[in-house]
C-alpha positions in Angstrom: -5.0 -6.2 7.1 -2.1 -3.5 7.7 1.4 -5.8 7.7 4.1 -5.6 10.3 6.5 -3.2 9.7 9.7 -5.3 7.9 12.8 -4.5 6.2 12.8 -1.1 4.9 13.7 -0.2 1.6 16.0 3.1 0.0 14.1 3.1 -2.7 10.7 2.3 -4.0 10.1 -1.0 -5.0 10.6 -2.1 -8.9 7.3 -1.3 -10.7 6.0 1.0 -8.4 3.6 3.9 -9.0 4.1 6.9 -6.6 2.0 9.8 -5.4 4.5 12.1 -5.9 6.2 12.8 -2.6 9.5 11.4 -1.8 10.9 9.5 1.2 13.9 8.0 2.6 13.1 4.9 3.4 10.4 2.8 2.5 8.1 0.0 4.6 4.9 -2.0 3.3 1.5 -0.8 5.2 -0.7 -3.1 3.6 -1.4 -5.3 0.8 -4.4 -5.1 -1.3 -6.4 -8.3 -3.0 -5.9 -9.5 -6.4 -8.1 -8.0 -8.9 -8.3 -4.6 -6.6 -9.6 -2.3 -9.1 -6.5 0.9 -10.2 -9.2 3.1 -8.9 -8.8 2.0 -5.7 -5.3 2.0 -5.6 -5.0 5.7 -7.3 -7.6 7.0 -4.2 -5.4 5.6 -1.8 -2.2 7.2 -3.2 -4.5 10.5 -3.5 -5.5 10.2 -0.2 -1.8 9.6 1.3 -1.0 12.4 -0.7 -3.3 14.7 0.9 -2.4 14.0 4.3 1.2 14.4 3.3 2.5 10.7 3.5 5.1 9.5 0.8 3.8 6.3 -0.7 3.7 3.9 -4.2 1.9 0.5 -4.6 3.9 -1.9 -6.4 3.2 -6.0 -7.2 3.9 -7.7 -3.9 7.0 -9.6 -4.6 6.9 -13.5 -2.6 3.6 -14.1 -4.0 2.9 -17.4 -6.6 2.9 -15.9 -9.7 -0.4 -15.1 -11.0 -2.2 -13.7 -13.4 -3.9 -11.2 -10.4 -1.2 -10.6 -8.5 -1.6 -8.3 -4.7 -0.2 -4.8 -5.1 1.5 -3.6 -1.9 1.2 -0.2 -0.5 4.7 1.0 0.4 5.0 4.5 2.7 7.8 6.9 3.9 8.8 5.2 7.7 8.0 8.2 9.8 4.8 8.8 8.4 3.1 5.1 8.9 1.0 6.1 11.8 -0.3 8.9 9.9 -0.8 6.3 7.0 -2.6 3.6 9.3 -4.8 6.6 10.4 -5.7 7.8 6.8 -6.4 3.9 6.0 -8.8 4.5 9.2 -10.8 7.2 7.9 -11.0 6.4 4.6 -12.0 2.7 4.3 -14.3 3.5 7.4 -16.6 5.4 5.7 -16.4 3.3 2.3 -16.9 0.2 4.1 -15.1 -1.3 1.3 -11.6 -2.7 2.7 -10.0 -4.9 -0.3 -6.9 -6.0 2.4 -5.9 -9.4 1.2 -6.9 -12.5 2.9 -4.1 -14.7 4.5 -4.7 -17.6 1.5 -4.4 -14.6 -1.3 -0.9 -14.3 -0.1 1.1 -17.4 -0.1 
């Protein structure tokens, strides 16, 4: 499930892992299930890379604390469409989507 744009952020979250491009401002896409393999997370970062999007995955902060916590895909404001899109394409032809369920994030 992509999340509602909310507050924006000047700088990555604390913790995060970037691909390498840098923004402005920040605003969370999406978050990703517990126990979402780094693999997954390091394509997505690859792939917003390659279509030119600024983003990092850090722990989603307001969740219980657990041991398998959600990451949270953060990306550059003006490029979210373009993120959404790549999100699209590439977990349309995976047909693996590992958004987190609504109970995951409480």
């Amino acid at each position: 499930m992509v999340l509602a744009p909310q507050a924006q952020l000047s700088r990555p979250p604390f913790g995060a892992v970037g691909n390498g491009l840098q923004a402005q401002s920040w605003v969370p896409l999406l978050d990703l299930a517990p126990g979402t393999p780094g693999r997954w997370i390091a394509r997505l970062l690859l792939a917003l890379r390659e279509a030119g999007v600024p983003a990092c995955a850090a722990p989603a902060t307001g969740t219980a604390v657990q041991r398998r916590r959600p990451w949270r895909i953060w990306v550059d404001v003006p490029s979210r469409t373009r993120g959404e899109d790549v999100l699209r394409r590439l977990f349309g032809r995976s047909g693996h989507t590992p958004f987190a369920r609504r109970e995951d994030r409480k």
